[in-house]
PDB file of N, CA, C and O in Angstrom:
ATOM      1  N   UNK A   1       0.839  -3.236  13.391  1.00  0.00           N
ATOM      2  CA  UNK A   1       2.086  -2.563  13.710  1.00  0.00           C
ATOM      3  C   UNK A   1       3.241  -3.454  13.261  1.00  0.00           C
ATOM      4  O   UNK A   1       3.453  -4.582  13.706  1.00  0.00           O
ATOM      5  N   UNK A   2       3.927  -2.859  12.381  1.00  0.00           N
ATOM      6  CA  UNK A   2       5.177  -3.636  11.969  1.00  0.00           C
ATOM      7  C   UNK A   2       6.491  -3.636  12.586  1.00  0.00           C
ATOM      8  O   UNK A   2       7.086  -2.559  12.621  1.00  0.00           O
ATOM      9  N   UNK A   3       7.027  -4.644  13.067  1.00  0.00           N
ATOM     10  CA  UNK A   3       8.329  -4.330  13.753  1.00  0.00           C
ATOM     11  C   UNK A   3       9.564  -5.575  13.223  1.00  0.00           C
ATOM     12  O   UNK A   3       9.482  -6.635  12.604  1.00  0.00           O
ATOM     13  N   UNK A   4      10.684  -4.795  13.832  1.00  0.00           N
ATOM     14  CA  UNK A   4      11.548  -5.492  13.180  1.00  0.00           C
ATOM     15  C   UNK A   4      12.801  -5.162  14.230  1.00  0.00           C
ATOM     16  O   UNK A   4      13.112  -4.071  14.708  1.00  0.00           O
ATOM     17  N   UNK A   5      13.574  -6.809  14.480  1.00  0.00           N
ATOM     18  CA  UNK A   5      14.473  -6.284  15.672  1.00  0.00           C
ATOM     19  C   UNK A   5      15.900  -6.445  14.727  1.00  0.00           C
ATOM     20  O   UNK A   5      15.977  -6.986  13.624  1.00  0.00           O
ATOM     21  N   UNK A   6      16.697  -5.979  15.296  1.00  0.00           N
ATOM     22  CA  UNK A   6      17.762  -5.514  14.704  1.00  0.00           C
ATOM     23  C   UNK A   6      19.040  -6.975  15.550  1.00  0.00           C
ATOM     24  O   UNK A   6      19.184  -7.141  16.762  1.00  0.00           O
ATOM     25  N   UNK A   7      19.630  -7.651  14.615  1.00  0.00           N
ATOM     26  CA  UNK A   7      20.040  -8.483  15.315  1.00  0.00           C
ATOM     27  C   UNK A   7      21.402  -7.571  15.488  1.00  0.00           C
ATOM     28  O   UNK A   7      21.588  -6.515  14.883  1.00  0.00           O
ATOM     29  N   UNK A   8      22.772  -8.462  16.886  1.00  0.00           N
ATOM     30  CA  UNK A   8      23.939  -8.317  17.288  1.00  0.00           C
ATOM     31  C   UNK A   8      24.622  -7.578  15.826  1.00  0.00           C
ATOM     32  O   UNK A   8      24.912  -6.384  15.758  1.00  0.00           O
ATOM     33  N   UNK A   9      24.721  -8.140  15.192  1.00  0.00           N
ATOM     34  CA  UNK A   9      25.872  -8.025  13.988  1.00  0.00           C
ATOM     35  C   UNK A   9      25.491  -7.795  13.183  1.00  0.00           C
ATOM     36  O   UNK A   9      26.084  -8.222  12.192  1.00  0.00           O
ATOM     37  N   UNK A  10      24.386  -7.061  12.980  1.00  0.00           N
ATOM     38  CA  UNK A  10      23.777  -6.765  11.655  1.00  0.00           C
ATOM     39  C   UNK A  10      23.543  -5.234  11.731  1.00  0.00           C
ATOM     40  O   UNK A  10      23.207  -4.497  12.658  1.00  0.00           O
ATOM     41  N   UNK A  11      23.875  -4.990  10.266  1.00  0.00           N
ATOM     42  CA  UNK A  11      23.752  -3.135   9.713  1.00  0.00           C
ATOM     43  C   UNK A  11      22.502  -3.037   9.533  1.00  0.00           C
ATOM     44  O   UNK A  11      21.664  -3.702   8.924  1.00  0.00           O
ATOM     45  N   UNK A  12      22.491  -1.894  10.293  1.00  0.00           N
ATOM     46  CA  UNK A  12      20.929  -0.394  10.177  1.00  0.00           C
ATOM     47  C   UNK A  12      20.309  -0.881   8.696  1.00  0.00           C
ATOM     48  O   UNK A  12      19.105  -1.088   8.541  1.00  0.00           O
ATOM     49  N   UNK A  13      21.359  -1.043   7.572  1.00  0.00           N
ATOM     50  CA  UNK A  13      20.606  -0.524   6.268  1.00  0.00           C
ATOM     51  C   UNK A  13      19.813  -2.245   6.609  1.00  0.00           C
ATOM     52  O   UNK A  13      18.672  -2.341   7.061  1.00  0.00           O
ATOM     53  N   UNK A  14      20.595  -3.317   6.320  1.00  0.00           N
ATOM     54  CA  UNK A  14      19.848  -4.795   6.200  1.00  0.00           C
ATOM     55  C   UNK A  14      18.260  -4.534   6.894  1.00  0.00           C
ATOM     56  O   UNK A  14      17.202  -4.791   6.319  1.00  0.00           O
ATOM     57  N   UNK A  15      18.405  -3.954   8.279  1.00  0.00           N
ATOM     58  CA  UNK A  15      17.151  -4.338   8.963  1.00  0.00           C
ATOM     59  C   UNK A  15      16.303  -2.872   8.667  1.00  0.00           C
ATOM     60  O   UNK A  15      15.267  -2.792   9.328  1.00  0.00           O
ATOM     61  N   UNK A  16      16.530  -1.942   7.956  1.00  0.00           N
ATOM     62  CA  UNK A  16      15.791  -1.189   7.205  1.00  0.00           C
ATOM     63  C   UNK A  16      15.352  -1.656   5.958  1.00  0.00           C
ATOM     64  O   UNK A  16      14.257  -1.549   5.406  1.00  0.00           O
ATOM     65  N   UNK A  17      16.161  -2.072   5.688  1.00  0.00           N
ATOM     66  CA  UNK A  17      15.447  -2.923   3.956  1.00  0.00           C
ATOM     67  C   UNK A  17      14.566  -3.615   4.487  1.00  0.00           C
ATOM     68  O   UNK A  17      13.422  -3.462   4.060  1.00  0.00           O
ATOM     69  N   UNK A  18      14.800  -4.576   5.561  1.00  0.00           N
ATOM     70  CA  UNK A  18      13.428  -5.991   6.269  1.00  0.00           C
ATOM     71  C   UNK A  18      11.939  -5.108   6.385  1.00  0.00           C
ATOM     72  O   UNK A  18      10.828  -5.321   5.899  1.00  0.00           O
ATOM     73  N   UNK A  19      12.494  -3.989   7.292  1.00  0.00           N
ATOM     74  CA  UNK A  19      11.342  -3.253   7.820  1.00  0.00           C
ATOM     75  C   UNK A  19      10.403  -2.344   6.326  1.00  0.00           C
ATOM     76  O   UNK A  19       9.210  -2.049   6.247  1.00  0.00           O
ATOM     77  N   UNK A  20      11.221  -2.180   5.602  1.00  0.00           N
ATOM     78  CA  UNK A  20      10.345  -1.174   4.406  1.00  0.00           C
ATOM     79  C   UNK A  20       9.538  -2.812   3.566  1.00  0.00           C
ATOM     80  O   UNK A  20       8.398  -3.130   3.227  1.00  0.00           O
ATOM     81  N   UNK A  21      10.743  -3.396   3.533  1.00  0.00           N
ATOM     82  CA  UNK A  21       9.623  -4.834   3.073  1.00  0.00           C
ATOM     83  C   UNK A  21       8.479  -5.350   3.305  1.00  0.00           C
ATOM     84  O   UNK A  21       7.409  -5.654   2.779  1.00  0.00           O
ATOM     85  N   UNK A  22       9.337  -5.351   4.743  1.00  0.00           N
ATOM     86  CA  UNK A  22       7.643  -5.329   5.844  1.00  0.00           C
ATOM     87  C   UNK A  22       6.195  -4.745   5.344  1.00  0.00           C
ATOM     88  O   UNK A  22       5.118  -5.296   5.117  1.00  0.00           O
ATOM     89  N   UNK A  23       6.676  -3.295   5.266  1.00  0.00           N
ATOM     90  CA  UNK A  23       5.479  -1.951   5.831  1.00  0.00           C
ATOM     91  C   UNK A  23       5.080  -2.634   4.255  1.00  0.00           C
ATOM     92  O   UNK A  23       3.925  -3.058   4.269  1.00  0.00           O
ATOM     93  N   UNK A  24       5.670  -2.798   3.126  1.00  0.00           N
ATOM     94  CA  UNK A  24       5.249  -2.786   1.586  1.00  0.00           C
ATOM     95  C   UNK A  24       3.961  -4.185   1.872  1.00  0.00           C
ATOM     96  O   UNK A  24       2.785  -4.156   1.509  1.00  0.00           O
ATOM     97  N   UNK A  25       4.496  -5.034   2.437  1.00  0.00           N
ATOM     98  CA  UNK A  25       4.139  -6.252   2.773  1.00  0.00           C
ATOM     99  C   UNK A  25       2.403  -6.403   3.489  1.00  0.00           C
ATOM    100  O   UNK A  25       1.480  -7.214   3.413  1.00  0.00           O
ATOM    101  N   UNK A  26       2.629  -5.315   4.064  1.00  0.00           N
ATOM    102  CA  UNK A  26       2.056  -5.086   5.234  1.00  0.00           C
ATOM    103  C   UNK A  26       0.078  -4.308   4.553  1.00  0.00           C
ATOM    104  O   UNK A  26      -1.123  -4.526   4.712  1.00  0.00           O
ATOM    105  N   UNK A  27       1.094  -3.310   3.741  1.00  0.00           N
ATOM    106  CA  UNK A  27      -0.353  -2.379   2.509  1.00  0.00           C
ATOM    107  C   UNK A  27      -0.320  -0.886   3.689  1.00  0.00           C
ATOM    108  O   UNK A  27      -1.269  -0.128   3.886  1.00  0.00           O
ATOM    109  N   UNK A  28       0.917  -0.811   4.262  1.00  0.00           N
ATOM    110  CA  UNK A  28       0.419   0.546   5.411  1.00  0.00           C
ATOM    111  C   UNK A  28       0.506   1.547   4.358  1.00  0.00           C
ATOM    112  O   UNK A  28      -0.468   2.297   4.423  1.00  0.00           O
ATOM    113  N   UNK A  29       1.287   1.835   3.433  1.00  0.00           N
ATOM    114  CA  UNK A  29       1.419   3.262   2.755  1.00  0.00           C
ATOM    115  C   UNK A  29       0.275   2.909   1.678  1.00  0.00           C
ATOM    116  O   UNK A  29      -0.575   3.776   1.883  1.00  0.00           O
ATOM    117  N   UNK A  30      -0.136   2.168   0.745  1.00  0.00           N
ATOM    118  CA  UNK A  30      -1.446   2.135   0.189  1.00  0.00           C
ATOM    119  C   UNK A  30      -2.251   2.934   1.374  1.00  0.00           C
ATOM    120  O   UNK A  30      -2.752   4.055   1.299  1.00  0.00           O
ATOM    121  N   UNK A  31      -2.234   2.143   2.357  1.00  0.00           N
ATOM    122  CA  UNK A  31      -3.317   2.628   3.133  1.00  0.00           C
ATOM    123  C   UNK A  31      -3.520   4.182   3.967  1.00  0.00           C
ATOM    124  O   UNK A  31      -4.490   4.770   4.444  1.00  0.00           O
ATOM    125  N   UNK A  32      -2.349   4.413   3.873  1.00  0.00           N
ATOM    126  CA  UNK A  32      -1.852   6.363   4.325  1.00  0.00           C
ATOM    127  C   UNK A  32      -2.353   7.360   3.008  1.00  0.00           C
ATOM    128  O   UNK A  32      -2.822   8.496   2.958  1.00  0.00           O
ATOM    129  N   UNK A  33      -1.882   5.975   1.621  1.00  0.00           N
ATOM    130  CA  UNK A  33      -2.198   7.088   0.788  1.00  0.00           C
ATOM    131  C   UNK A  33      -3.982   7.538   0.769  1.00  0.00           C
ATOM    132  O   UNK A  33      -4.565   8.622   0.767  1.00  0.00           O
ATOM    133  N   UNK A  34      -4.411   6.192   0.757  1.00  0.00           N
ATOM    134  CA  UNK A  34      -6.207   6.423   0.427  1.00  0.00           C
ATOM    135  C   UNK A  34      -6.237   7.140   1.454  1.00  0.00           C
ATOM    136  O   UNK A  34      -6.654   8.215   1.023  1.00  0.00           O
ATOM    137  N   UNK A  35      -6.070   7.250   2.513  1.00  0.00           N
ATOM    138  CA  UNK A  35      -6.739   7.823   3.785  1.00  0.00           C
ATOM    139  C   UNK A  35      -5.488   9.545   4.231  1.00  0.00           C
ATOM    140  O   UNK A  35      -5.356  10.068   5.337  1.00  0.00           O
ATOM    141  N   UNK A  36      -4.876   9.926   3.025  1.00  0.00           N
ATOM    142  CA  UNK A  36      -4.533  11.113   3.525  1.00  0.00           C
ATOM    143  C   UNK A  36      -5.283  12.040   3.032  1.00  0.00           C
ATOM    144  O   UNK A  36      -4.429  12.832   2.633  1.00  0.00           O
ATOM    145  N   UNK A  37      -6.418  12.555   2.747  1.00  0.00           N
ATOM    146  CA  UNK A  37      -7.257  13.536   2.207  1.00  0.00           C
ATOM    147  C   UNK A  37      -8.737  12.650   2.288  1.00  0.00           C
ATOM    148  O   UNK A  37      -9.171  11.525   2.041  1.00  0.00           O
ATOM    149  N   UNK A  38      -9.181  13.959   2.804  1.00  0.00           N
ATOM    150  CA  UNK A  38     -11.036  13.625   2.782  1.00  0.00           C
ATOM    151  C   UNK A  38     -11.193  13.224   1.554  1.00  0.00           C
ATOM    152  O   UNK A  38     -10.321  13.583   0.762  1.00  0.00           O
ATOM    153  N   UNK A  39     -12.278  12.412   1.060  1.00  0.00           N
ATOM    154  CA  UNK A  39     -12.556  12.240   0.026  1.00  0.00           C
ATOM    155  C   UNK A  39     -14.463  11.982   0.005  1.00  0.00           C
ATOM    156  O   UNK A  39     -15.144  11.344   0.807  1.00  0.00           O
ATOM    157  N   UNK A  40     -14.835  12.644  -1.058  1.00  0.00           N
ATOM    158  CA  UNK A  40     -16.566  13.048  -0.694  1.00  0.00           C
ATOM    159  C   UNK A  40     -16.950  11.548  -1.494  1.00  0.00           C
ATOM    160  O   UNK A  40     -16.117  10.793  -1.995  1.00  0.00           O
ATOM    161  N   UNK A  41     -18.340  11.358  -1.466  1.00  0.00           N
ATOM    162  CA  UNK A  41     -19.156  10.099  -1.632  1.00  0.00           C
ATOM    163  C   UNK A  41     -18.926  10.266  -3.329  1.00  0.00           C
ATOM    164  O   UNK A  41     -18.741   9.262  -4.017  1.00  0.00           O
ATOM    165  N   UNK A  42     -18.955  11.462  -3.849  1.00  0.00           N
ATOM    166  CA  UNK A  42     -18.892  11.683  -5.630  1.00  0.00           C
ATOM    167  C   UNK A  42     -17.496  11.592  -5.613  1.00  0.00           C
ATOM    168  O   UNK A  42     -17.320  10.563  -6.265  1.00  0.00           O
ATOM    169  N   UNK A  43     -16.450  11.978  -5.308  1.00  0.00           N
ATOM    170  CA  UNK A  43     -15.517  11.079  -5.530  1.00  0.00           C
ATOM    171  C   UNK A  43     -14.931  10.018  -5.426  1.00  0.00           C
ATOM    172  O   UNK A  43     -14.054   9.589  -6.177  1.00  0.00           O
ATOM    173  N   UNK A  44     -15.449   9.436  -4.330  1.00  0.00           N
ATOM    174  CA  UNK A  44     -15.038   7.862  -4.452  1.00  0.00           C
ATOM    175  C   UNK A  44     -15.831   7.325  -5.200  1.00  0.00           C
ATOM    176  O   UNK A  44     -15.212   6.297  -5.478  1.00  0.00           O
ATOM    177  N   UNK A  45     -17.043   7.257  -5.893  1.00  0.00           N
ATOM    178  CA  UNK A  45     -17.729   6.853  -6.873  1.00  0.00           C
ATOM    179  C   UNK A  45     -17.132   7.105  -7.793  1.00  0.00           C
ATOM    180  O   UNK A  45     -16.723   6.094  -8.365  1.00  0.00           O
ATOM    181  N   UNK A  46     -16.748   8.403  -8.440  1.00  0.00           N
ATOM    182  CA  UNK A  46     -16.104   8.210  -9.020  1.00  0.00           C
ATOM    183  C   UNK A  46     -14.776   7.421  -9.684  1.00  0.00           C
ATOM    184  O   UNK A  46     -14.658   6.918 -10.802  1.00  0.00           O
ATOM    185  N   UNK A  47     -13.930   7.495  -8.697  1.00  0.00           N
ATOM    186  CA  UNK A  47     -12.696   6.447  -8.159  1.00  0.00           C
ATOM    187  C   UNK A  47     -13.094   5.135  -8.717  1.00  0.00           C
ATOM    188  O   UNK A  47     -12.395   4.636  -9.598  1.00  0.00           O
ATOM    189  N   UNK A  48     -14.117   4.551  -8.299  1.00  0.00           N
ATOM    190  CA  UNK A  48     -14.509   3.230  -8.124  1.00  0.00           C
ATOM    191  C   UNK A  48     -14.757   2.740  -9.562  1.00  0.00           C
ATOM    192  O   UNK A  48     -14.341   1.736 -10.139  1.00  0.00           O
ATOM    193  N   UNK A  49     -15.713   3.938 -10.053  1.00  0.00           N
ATOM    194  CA  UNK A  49     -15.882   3.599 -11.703  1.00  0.00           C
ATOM    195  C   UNK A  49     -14.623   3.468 -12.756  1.00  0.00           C
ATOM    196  O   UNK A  49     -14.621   2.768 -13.769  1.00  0.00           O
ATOM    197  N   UNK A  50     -13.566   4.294 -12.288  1.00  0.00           N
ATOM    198  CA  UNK A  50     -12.961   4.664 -13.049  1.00  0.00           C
ATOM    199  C   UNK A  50     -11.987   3.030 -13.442  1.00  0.00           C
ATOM    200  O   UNK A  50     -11.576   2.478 -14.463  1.00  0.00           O
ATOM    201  N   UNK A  51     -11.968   2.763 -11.990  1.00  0.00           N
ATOM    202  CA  UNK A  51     -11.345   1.155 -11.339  1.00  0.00           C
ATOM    203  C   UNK A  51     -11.802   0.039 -11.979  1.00  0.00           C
ATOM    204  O   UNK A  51     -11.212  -0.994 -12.298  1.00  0.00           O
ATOM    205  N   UNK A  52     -13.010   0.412 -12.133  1.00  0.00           N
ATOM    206  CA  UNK A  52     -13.538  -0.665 -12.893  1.00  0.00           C
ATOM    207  C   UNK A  52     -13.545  -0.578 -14.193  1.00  0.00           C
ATOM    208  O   UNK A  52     -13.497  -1.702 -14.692  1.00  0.00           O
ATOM    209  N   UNK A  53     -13.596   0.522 -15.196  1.00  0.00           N
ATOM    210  CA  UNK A  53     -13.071   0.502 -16.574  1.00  0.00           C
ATOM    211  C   UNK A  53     -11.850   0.219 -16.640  1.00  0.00           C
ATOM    212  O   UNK A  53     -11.400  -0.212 -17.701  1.00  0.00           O
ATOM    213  N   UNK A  54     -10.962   0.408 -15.435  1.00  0.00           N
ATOM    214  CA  UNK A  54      -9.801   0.046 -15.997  1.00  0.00           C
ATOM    215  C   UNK A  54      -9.486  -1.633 -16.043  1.00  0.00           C
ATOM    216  O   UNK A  54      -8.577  -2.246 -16.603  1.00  0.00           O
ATOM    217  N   UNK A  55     -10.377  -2.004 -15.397  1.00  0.00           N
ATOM    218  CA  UNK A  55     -10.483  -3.531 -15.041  1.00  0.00           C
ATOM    219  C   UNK A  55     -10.915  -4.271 -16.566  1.00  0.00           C
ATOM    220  O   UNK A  55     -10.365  -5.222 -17.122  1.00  0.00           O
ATOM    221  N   UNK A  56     -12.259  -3.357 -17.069  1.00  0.00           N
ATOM    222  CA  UNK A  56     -12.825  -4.203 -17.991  1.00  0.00           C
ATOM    223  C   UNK A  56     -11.632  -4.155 -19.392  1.00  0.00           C
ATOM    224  O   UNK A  56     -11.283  -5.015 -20.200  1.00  0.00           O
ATOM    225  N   UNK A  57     -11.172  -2.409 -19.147  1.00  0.00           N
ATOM    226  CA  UNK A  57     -10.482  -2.355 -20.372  1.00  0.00           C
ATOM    227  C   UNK A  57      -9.326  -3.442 -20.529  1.00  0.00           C
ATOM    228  O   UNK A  57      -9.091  -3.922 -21.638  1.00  0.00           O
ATOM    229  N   UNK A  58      -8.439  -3.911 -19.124  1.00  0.00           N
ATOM    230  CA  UNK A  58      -7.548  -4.434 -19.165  1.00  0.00           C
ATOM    231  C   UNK A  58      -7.759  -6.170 -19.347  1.00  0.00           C
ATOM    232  O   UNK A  58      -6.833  -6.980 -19.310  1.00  0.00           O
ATOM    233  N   UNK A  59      -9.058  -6.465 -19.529  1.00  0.00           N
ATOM    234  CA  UNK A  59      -9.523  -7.711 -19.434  1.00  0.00           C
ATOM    235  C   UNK A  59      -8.995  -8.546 -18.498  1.00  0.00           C
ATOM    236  O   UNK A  59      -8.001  -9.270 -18.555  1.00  0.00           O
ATOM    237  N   UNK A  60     -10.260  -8.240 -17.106  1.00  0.00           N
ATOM    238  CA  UNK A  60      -9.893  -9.015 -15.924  1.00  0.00           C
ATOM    239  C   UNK A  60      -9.980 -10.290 -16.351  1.00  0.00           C
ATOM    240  O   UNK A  60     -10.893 -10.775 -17.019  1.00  0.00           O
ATOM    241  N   UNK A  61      -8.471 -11.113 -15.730  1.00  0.00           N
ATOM    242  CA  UNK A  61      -8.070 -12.622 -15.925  1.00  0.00           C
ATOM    243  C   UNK A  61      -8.353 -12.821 -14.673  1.00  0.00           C
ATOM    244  O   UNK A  61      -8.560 -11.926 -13.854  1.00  0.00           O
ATOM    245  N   UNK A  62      -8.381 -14.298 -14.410  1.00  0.00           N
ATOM    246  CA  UNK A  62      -8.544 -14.984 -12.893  1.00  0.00           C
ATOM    247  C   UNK A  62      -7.431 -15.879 -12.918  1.00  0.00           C
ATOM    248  O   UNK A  62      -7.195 -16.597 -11.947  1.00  0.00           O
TER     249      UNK A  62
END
């Protein structure tokens, strides 16, 4: 859970920028996105393969 307090003298937008930093920071909307629709065992296999050509094509560096 991400939170963020809002100090005395400080504007809505500043401690909205902190807080979206946060949530980015955080992986919550990655994580809303994978998890907003069912997804069957042939498509995430799929998914996964596809992840990984894109890996080989892009020549994974370390």
């Amino acid at each position: 859970m991400t939170q963020v307090t809002v100090g005395e003298n400080e504007h809505i937008e500043s401690a909205l920028r902190r807080f979206k930093r946060e949530v980015s920071k955080a992986g919550i909307f990655q994580d809303m996105r994978k998890h907003r629709h069912f997804e069957t065992p042939e498509q995430k296999r799929k998914r996964k393969e596809t992840a990984r050509h894109r890996q080989r094509k892009r020549g994974f560096r370390i």
